[in-house]
N, C-alpha and C positions, 0 to 999 in steps of 0.2 A: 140428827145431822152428823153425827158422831161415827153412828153405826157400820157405814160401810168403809171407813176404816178401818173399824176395828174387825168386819168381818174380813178384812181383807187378810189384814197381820195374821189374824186367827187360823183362816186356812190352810195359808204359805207356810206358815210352821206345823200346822198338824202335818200338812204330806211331806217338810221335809224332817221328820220326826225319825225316821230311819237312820238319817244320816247324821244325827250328831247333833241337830240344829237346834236354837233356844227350843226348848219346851216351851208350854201354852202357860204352864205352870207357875214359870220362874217371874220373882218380882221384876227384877229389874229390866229387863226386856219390855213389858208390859208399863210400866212406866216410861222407857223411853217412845212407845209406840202415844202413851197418853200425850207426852210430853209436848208432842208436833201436832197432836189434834187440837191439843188446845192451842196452840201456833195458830195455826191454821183457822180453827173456829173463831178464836179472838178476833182474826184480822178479816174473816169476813163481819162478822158482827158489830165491830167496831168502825167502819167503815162505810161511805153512804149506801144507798140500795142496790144500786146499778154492779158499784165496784165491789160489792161484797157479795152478787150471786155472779160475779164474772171470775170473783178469787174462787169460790166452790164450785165453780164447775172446771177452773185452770188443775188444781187439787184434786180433785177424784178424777182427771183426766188423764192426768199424770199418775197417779198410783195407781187406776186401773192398768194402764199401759206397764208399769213395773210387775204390776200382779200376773200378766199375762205372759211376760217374758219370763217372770222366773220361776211360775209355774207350768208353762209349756216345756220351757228348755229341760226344769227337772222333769217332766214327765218323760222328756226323751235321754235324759243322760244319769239321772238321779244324782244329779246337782245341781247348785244353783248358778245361775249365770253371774260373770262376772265382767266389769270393764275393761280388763284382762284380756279377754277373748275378743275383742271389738279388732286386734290385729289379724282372727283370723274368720273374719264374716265374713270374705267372699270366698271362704270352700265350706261353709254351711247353706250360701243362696240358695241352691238347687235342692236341697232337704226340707225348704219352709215348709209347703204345702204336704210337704208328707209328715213332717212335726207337728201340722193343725191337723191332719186329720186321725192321726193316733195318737192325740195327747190322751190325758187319762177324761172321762165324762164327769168327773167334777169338779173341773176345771170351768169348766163351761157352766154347768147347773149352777154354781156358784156366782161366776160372771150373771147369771142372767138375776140372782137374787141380789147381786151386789146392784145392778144397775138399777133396780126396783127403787134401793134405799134409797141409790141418790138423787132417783126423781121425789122420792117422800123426801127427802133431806130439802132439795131444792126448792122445793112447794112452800116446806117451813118455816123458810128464812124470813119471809114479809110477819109472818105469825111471833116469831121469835124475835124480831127488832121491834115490833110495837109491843110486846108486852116488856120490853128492857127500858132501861131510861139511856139518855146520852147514848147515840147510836153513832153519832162521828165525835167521839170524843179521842181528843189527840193524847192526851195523857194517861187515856188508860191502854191506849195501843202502845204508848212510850213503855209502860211498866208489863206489857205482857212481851213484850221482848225483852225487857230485862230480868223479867223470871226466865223467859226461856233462855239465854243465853247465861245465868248462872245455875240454874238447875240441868242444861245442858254440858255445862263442864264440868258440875260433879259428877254426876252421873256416871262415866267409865271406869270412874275410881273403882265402884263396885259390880261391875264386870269381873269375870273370869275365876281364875283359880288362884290367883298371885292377891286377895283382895285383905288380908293378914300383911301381908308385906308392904300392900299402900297405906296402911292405916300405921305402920307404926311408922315407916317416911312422912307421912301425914304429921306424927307425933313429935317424930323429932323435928322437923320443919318449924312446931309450932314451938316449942321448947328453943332451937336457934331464935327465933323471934321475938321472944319475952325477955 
């Protein structure tokens, strides 16, 4: 169920590997990509059958659609697209059809592997709620929002290049506090 997530992250940083972008490599990237899957997976799982193969299929509808735009757009600009740009969409209209049809071909092979998973993804859900115990249980969807919301704000701490300089702000923070 996981999978086409992560093939998704996977690809979008392999092709935009040129430009700078996280690597496939690096941890913390890759944790926060885990971080929302398990978001994501908890809350269908945790939730009854109906509402939890309606949240996975809202979720890889929604991140196919990101995966396609910011893989199409870098294919034509070799970058990634950004919210930024959303002021100047109406002098990109007239280019869609020629940005689909010269994006790069593994764009597409990809999309067609990713959809694959999320039909096996999909299928799996009834498989993976009976074999779980407590499938609408409210306290553990309580507790996996609160990992994800304190695991999600450490997290940036260790981002970037400056991550020596959070840690000892981190230190002295904790030293004012004692």
């Amino acid at each position: 169920m996981a999978l086409p997530f992560i093939v998704m992250d996977v690809v979008t940083r392999i092709f935009g590997n040129s430009i700078g972008f996280y690597k496939v490599y690096r941890l913390f990237p890759n944790l926060f990509t885990l971080l929302y899957i398990y978001l994501f997976l908890g809350i269908v799982l945790n939730t009854n059958k109906k509402v939890g193969k309606i949240s996975y299929l809202f979720f890889n509808i929604l991140f196919v659609i990101m995966y396609l735009v910011n893989n199409v757009y870098y294919s034509m600009t070799s970058n990634y697209f950004s919210f930024n740009l959303l002021d100047s969409v109406s002098e990109g209209s007239p280019y869609f059809l020629s940005a689909l049809k010269n994006c790069n071909i593994f764009v597409y092979i990809f999309l067609i592997i990713i959809i694959c998973l999320i039909i096996l993804g999909y299928k799996s859900i009834d498989k993976v709620k009976k074999e779980s115990k407590n499938n609408n249980d409210n306290k553990k969807l309580i507790k996996i929002f609160i990992i994800f919301i304190i695991v999600h704000t450490i997290l940036p701490f260790f981002l970037g290049y400056c991550f020596l300089r959070k840690i000892i702000i981190l230190n002295m923070l904790a030293q004012l506090l004692s």
